[in-house]
PDB file with SEQRES, HELIX, SHEET and CRYST1 records, atoms N, CA, C and O in Angstrom:
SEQRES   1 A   86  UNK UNK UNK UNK UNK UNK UNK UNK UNK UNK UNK UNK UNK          
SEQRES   2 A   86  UNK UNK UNK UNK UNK UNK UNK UNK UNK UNK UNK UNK UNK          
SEQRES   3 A   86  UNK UNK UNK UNK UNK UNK UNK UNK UNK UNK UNK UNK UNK          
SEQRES   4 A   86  UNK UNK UNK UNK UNK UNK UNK UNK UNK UNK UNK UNK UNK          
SEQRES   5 A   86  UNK UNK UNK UNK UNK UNK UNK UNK UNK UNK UNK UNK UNK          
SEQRES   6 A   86  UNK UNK UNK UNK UNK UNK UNK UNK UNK UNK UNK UNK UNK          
SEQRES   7 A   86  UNK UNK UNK UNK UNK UNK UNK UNK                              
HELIX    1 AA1 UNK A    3  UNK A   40  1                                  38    
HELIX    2 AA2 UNK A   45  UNK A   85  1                                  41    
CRYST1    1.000    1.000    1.000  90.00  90.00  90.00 P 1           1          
ATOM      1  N   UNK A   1       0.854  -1.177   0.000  1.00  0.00           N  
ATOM      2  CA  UNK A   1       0.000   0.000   0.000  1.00  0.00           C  
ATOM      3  C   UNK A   1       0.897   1.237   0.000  1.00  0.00           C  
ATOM      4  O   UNK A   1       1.903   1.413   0.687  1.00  0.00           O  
ATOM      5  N   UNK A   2       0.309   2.120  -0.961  1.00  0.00           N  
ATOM      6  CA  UNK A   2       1.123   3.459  -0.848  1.00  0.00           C  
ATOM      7  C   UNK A   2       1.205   4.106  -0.098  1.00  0.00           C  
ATOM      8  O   UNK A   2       0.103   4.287   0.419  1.00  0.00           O  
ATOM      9  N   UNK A   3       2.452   5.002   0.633  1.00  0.00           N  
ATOM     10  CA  UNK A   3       2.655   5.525   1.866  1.00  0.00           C  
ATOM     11  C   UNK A   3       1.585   6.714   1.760  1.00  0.00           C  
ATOM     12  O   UNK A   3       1.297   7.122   2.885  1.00  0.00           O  
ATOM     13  N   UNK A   4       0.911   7.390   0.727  1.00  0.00           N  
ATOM     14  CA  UNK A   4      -0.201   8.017   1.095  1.00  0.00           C  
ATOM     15  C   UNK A   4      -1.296   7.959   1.658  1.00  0.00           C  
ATOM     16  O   UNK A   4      -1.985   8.605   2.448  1.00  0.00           O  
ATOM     17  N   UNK A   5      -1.316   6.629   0.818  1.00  0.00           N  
ATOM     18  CA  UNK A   5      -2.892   6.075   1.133  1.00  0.00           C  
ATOM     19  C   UNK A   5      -2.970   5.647   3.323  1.00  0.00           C  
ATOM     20  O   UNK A   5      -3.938   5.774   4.073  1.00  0.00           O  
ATOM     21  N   UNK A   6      -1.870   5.275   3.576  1.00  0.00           N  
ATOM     22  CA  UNK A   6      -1.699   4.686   4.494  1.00  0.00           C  
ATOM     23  C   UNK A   6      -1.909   5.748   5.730  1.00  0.00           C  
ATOM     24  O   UNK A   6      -2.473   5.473   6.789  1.00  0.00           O  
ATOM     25  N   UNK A   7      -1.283   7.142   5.345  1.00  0.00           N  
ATOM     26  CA  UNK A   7      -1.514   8.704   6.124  1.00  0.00           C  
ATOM     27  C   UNK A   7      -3.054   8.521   5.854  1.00  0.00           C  
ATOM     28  O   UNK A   7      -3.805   8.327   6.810  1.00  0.00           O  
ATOM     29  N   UNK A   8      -3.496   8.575   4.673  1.00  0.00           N  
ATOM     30  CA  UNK A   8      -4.914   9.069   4.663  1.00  0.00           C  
ATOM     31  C   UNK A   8      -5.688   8.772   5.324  1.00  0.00           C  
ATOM     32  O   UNK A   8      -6.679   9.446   5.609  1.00  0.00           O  
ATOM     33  N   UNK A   9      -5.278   7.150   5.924  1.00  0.00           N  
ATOM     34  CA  UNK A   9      -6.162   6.288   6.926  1.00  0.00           C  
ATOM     35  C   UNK A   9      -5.636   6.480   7.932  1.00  0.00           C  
ATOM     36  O   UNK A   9      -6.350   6.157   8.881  1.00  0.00           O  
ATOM     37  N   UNK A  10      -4.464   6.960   8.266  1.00  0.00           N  
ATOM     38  CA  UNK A  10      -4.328   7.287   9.895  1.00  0.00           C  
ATOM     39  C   UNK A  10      -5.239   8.577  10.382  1.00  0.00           C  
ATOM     40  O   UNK A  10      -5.719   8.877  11.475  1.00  0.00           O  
ATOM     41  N   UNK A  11      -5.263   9.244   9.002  1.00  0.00           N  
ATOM     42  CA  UNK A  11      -5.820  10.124   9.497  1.00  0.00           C  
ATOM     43  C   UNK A  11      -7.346  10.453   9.891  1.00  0.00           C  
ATOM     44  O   UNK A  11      -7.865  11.106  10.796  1.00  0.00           O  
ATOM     45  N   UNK A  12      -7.842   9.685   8.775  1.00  0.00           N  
ATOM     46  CA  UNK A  12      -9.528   9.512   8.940  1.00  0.00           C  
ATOM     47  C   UNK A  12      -9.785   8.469  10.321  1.00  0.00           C  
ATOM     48  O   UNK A  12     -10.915   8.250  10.756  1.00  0.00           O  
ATOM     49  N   UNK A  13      -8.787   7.998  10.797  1.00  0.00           N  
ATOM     50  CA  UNK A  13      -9.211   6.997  11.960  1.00  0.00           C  
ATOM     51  C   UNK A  13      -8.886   8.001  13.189  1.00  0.00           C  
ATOM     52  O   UNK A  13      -9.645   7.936  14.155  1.00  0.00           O  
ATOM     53  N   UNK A  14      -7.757   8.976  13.225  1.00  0.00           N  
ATOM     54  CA  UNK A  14      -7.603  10.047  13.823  1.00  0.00           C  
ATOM     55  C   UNK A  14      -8.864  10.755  13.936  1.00  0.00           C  
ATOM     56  O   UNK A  14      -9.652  10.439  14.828  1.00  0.00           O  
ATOM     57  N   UNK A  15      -9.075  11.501  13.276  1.00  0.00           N  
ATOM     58  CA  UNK A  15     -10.712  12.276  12.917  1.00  0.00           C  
ATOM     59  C   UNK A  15     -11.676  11.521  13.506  1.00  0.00           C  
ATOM     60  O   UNK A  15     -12.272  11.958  14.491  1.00  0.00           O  
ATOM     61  N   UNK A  16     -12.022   9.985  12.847  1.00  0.00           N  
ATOM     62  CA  UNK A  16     -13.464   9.597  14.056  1.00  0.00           C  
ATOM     63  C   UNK A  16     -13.501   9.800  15.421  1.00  0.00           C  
ATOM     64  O   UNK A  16     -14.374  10.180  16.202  1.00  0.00           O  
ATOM     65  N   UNK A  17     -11.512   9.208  15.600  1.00  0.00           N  
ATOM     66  CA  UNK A  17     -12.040   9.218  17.312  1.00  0.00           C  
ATOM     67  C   UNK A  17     -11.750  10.506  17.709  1.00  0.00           C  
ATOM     68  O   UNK A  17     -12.246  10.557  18.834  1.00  0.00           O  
ATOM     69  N   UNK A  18     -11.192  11.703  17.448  1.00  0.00           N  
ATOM     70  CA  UNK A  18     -11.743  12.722  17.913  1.00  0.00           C  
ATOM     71  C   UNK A  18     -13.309  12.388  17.936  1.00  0.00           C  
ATOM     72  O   UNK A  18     -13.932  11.807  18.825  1.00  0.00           O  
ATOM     73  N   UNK A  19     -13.742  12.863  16.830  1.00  0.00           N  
ATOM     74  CA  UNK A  19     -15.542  12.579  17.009  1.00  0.00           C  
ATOM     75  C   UNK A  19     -16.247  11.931  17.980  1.00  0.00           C  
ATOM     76  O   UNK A  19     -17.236  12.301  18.612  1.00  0.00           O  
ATOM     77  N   UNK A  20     -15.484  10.706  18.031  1.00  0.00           N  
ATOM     78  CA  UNK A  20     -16.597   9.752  18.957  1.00  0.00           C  
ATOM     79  C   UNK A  20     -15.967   9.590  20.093  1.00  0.00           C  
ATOM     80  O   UNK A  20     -16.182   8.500  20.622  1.00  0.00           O  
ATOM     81  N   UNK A  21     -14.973  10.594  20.877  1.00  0.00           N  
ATOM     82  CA  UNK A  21     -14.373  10.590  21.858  1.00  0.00           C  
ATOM     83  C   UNK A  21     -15.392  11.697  22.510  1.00  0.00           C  
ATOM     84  O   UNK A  21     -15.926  11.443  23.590  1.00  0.00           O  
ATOM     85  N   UNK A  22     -15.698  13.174  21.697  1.00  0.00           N  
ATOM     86  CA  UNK A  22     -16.370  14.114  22.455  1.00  0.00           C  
ATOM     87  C   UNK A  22     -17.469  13.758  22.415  1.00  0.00           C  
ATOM     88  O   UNK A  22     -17.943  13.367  23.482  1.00  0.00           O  
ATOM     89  N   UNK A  23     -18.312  13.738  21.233  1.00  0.00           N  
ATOM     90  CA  UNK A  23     -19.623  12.944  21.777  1.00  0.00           C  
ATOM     91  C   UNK A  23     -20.095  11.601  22.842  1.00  0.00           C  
ATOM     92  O   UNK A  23     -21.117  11.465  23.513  1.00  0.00           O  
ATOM     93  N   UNK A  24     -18.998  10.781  22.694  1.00  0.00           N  
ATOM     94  CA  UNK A  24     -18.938   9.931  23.778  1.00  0.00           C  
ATOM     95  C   UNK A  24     -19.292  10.301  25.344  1.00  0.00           C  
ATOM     96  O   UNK A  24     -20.073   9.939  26.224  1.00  0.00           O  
ATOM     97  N   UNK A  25     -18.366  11.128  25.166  1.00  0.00           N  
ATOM     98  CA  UNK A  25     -18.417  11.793  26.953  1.00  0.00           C  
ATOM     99  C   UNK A  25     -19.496  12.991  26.943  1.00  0.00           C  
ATOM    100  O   UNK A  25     -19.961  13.367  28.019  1.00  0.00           O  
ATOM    101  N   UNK A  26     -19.742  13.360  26.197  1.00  0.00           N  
ATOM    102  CA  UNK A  26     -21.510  14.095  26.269  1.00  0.00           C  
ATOM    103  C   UNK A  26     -22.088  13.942  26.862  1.00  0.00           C  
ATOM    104  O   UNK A  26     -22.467  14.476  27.904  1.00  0.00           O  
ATOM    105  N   UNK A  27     -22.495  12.443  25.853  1.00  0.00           N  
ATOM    106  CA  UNK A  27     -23.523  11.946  26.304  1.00  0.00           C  
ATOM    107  C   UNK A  27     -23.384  11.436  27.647  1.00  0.00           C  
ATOM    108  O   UNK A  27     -24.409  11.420  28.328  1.00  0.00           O  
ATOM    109  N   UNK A  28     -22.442  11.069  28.092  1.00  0.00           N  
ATOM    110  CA  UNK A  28     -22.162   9.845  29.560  1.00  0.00           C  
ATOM    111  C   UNK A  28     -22.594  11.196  30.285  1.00  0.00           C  
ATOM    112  O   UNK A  28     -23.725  11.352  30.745  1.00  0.00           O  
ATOM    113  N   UNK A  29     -21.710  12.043  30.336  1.00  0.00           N  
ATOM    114  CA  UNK A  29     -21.940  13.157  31.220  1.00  0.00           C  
ATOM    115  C   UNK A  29     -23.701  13.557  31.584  1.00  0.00           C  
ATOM    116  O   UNK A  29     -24.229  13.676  32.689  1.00  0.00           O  
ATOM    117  N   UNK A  30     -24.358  13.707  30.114  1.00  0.00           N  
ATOM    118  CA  UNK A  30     -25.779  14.279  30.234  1.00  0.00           C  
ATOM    119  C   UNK A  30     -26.657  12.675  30.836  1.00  0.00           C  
ATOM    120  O   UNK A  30     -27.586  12.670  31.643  1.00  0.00           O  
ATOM    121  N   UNK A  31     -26.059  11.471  30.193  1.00  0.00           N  
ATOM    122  CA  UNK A  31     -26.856  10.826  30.974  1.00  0.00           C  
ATOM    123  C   UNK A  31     -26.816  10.167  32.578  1.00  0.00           C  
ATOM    124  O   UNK A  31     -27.643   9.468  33.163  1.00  0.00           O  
ATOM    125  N   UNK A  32     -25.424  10.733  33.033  1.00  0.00           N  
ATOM    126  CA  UNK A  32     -25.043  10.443  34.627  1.00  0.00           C  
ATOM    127  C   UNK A  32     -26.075  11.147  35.029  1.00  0.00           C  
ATOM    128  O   UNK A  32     -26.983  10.641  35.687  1.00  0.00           O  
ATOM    129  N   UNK A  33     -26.031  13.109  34.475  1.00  0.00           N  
ATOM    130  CA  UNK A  33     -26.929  13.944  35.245  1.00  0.00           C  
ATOM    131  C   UNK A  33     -28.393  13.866  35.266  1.00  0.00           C  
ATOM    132  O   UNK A  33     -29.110  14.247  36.192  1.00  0.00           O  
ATOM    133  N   UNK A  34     -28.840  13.238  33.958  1.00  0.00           N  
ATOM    134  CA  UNK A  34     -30.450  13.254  33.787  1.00  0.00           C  
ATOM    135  C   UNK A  34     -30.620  12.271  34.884  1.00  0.00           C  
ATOM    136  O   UNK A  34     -31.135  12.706  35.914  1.00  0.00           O  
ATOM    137  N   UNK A  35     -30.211  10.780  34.836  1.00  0.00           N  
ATOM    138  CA  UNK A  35     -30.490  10.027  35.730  1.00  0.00           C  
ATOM    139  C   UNK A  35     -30.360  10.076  37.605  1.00  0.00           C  
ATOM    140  O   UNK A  35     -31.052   9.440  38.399  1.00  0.00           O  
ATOM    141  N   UNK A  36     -29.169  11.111  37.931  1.00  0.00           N  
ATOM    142  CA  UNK A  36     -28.880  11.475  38.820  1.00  0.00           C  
ATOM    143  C   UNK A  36     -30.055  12.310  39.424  1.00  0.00           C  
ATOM    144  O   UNK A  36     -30.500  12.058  40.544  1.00  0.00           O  
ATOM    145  N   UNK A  37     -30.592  13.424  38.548  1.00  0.00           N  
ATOM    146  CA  UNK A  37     -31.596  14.418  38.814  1.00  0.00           C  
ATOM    147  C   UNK A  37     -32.736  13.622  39.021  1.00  0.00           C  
ATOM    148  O   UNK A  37     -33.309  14.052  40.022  1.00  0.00           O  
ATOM    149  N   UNK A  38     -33.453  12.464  38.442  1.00  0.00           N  
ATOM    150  CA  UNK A  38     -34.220  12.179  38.678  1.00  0.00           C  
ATOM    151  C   UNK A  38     -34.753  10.900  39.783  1.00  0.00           C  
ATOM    152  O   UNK A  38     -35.894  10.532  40.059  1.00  0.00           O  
ATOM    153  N   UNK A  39     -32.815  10.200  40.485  1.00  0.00           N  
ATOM    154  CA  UNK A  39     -33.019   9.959  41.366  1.00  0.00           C  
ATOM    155  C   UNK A  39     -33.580  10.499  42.395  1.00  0.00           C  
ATOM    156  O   UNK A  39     -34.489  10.078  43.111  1.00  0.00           O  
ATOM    157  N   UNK A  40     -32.854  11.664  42.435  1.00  0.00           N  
ATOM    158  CA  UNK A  40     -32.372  12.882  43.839  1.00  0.00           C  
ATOM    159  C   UNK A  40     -33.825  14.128  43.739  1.00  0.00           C  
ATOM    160  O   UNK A  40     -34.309  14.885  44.581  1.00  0.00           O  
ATOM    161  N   UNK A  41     -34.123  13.880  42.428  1.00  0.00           N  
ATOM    162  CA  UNK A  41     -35.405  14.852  42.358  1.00  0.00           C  
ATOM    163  C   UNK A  41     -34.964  16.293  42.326  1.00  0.00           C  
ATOM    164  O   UNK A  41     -35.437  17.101  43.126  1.00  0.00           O  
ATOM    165  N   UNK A  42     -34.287  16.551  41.642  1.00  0.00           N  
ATOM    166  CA  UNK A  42     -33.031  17.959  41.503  1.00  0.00           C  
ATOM    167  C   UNK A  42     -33.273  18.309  40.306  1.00  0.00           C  
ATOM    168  O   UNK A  42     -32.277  18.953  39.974  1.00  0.00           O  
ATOM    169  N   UNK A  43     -34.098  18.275  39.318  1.00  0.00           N  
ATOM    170  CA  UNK A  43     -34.299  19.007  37.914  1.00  0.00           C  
ATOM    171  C   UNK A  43     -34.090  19.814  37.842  1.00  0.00           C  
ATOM    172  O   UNK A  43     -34.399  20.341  38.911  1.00  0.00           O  
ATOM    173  N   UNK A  44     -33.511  20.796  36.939  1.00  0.00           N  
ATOM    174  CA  UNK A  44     -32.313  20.550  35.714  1.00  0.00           C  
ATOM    175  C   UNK A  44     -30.930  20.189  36.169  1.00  0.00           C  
ATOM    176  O   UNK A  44     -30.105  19.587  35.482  1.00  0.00           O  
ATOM    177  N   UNK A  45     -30.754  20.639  37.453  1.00  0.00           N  
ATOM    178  CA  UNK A  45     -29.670  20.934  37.996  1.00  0.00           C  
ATOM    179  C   UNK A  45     -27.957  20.144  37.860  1.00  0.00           C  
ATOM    180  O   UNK A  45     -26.807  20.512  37.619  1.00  0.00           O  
ATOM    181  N   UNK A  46     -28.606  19.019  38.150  1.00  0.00           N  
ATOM    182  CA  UNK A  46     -27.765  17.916  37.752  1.00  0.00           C  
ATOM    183  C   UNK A  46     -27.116  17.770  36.540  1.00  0.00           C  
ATOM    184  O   UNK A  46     -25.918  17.777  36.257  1.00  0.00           O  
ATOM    185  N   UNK A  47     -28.169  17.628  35.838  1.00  0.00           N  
ATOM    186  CA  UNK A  47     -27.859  17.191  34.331  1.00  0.00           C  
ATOM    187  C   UNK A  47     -27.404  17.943  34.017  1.00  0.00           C  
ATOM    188  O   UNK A  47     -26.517  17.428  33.337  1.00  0.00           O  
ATOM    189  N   UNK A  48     -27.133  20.151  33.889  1.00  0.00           N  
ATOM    190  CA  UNK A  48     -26.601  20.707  33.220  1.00  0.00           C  
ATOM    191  C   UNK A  48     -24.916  20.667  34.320  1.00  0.00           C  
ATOM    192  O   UNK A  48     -23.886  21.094  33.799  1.00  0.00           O  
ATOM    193  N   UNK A  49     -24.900  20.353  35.161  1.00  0.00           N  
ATOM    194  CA  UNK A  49     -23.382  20.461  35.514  1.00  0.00           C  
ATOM    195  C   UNK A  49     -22.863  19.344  35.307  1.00  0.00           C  
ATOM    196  O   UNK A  49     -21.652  19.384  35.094  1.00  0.00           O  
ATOM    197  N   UNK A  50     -23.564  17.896  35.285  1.00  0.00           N  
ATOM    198  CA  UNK A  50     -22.596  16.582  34.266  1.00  0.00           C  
ATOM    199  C   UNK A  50     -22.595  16.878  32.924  1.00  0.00           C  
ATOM    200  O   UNK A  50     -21.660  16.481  32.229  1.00  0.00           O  
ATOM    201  N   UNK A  51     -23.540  17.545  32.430  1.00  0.00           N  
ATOM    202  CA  UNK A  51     -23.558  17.949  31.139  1.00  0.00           C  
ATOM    203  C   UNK A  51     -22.302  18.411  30.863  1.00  0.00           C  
ATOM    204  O   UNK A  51     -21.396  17.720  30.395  1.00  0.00           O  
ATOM    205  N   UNK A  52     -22.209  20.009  31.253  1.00  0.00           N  
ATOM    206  CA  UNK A  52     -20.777  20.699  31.755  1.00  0.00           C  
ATOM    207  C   UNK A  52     -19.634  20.000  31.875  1.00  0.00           C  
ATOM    208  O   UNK A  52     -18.749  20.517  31.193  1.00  0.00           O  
ATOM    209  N   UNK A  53     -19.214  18.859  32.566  1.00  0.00           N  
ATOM    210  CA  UNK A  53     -18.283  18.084  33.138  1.00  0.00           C  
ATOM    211  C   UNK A  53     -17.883  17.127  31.743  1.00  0.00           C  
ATOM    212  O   UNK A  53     -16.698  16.980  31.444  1.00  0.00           O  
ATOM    213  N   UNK A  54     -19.283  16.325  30.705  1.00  0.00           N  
ATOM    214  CA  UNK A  54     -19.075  16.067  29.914  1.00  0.00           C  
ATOM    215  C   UNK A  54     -18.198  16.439  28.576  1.00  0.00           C  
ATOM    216  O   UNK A  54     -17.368  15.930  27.822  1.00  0.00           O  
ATOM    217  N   UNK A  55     -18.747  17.360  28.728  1.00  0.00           N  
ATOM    218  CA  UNK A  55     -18.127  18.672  27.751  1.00  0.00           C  
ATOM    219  C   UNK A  55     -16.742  18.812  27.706  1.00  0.00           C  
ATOM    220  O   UNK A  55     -15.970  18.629  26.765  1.00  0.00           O  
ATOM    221  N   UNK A  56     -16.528  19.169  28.883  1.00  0.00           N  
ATOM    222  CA  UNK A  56     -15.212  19.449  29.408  1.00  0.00           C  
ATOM    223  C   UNK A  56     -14.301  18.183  29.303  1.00  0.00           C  
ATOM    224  O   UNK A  56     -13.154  18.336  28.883  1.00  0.00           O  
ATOM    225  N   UNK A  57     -14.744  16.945  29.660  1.00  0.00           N  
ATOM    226  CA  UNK A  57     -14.058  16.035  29.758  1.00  0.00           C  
ATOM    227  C   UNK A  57     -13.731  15.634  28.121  1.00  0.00           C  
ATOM    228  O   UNK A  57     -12.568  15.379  27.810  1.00  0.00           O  
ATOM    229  N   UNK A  58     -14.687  15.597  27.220  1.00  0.00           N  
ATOM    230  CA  UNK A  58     -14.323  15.618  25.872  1.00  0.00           C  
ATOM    231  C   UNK A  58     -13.479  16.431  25.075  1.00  0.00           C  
ATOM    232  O   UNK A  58     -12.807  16.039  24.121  1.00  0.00           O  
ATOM    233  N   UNK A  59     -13.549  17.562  25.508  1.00  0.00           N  
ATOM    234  CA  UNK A  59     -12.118  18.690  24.901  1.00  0.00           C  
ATOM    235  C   UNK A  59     -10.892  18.207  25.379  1.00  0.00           C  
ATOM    236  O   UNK A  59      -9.870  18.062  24.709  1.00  0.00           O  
ATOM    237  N   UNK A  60     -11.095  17.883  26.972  1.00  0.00           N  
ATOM    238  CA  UNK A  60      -9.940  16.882  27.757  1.00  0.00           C  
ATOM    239  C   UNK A  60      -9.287  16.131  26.672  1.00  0.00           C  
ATOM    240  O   UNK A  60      -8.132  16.371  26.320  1.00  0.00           O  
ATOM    241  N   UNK A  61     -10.304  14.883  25.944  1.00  0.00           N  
ATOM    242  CA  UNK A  61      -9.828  14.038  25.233  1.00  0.00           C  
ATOM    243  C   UNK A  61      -9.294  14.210  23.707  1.00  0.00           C  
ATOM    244  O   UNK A  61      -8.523  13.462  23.106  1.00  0.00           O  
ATOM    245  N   UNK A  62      -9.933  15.431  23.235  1.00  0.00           N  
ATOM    246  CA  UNK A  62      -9.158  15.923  22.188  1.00  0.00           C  
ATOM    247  C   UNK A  62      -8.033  16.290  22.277  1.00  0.00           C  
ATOM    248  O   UNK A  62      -6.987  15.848  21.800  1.00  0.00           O  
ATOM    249  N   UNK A  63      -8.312  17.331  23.064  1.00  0.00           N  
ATOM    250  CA  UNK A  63      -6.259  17.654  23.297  1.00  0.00           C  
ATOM    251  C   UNK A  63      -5.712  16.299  23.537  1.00  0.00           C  
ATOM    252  O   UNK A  63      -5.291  15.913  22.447  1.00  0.00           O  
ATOM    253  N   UNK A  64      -5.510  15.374  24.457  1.00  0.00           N  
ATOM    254  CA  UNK A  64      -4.876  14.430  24.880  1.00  0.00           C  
ATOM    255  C   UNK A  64      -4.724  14.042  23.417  1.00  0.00           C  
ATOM    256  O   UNK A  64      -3.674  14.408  22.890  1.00  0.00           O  
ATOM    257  N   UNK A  65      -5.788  13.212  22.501  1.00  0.00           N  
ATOM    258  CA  UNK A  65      -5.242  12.785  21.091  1.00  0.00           C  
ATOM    259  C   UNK A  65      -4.538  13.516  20.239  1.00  0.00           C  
ATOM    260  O   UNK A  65      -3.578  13.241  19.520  1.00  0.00           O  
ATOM    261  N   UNK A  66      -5.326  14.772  20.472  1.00  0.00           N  
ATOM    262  CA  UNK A  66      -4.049  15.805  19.307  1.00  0.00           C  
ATOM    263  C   UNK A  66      -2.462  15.387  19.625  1.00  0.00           C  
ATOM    264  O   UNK A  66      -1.734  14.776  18.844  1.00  0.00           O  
ATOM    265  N   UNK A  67      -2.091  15.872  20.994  1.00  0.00           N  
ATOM    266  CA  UNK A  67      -0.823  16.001  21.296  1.00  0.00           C  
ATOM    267  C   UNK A  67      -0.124  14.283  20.822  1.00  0.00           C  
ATOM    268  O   UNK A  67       0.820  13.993  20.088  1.00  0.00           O  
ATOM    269  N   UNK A  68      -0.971  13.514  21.528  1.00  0.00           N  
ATOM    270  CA  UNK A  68      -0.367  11.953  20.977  1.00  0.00           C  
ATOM    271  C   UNK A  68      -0.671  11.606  19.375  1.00  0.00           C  
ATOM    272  O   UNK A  68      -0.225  10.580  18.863  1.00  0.00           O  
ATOM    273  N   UNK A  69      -1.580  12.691  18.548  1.00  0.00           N  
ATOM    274  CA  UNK A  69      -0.881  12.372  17.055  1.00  0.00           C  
ATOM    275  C   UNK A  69      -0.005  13.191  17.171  1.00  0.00           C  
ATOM    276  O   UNK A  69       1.073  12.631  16.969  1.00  0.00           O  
ATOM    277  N   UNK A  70       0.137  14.408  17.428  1.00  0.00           N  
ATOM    278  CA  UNK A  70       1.445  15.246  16.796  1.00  0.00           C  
ATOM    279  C   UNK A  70       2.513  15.040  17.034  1.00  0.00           C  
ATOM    280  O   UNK A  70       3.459  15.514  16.405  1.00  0.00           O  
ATOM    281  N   UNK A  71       2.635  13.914  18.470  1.00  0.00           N  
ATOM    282  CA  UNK A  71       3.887  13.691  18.681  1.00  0.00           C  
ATOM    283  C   UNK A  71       4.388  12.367  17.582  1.00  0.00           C  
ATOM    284  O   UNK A  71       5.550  12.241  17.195  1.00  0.00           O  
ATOM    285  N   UNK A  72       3.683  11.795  17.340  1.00  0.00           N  
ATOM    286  CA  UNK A  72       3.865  10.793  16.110  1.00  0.00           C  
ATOM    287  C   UNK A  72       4.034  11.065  15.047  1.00  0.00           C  
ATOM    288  O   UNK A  72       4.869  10.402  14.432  1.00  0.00           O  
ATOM    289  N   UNK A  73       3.317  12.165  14.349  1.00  0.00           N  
ATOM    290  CA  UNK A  73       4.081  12.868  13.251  1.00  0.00           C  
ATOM    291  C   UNK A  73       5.420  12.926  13.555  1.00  0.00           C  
ATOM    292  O   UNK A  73       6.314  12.587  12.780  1.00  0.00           O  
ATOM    293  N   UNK A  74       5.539  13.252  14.413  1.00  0.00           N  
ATOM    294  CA  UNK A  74       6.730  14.567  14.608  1.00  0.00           C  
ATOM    295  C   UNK A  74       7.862  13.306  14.751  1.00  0.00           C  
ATOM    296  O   UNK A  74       8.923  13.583  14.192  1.00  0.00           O  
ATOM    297  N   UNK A  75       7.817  11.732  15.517  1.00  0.00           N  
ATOM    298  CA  UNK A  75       8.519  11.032  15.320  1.00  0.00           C  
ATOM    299  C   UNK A  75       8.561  10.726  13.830  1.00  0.00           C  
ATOM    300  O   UNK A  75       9.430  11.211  13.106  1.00  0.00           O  
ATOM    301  N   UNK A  76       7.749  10.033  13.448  1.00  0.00           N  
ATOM    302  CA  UNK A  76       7.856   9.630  12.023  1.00  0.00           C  
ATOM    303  C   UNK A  76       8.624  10.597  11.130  1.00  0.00           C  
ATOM    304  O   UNK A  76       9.509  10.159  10.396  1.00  0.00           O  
ATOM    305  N   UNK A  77       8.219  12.341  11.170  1.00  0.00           N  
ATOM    306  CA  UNK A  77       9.167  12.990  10.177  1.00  0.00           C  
ATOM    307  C   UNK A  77      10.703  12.812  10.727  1.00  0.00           C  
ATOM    308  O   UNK A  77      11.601  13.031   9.915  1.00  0.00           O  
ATOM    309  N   UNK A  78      11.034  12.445  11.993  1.00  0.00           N  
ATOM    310  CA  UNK A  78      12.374  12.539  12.280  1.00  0.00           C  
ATOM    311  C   UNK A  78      12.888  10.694  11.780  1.00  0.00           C  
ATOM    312  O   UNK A  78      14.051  10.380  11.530  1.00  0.00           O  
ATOM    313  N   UNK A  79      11.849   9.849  11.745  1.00  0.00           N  
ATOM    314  CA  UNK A  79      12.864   8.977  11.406  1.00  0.00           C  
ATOM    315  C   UNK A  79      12.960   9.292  10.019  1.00  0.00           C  
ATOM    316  O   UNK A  79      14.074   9.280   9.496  1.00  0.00           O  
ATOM    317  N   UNK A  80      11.811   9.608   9.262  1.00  0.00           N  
ATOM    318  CA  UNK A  80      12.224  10.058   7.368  1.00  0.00           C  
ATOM    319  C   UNK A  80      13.154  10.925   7.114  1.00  0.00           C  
ATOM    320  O   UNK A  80      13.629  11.278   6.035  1.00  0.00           O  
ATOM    321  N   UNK A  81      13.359  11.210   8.059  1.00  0.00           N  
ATOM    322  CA  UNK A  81      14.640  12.663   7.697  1.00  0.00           C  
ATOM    323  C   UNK A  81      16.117  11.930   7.760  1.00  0.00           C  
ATOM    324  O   UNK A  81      17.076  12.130   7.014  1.00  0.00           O  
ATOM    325  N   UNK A  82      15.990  10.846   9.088  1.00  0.00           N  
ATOM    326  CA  UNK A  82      17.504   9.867   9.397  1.00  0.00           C  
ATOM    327  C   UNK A  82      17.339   9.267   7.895  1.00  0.00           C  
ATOM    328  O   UNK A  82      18.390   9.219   7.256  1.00  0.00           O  
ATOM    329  N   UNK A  83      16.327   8.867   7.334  1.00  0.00           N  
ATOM    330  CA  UNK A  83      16.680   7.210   6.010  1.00  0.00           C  
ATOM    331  C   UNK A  83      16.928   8.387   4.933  1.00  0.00           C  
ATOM    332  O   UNK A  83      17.889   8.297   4.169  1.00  0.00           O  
ATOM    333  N   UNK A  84      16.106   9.423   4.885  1.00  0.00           N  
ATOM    334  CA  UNK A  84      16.587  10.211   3.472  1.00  0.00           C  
ATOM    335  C   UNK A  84      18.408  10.877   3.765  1.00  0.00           C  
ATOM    336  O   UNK A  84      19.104  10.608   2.786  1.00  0.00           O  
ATOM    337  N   UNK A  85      19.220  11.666   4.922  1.00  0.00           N  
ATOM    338  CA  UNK A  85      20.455  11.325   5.032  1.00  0.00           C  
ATOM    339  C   UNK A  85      21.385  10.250   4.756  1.00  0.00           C  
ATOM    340  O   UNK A  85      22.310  10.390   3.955  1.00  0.00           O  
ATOM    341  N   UNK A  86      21.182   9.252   5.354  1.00  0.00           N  
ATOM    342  CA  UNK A  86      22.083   7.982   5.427  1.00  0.00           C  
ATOM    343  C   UNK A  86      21.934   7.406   4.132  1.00  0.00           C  
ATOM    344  O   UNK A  86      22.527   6.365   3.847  1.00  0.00           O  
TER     345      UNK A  86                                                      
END                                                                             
């Protein structure tokens, strides 16, 4: 397989799980709080600060993946740089 094609798919697999990393934790977040609120009998209250927490925890997880692709780029261009020298 061509070394393009092979980026193209790191990258589109990069891209989902961003995607389904923040929506992931959304939802967990909004559904800890809906269910929480309607244990405790606390409407809206709950749900918009797990909501909140959700949120937050999903940007959490973007950055965390960004930085662990970029640091992989950033290896990979340094080993292409050693094989194109030597």
């Amino acid at each position: 397989m061509p070394e393009d094609k092979r980026q193209l798919f790191r990258t589109l697999g990069f891209m989902s799980s961003v995607g389904i990393s923040m929506v992931a934790a959304t939802f967990i977040g909004l559904a800890m709080g809906y269910y929480l609120d309607r244990w405790l009998e606390t409407t809206p209250w709950l749900t918009l600060i797990f909501l909140g927490f959700g949120i937050i925890s999903g940007f959490r997880n973007i950055y965390i993946l960004t930085e662990r692709e970029l640091r992989r780029q950033q290896r990979d261009e340094e080993g292409q740089d050693g094989n194109t020298r030597g």
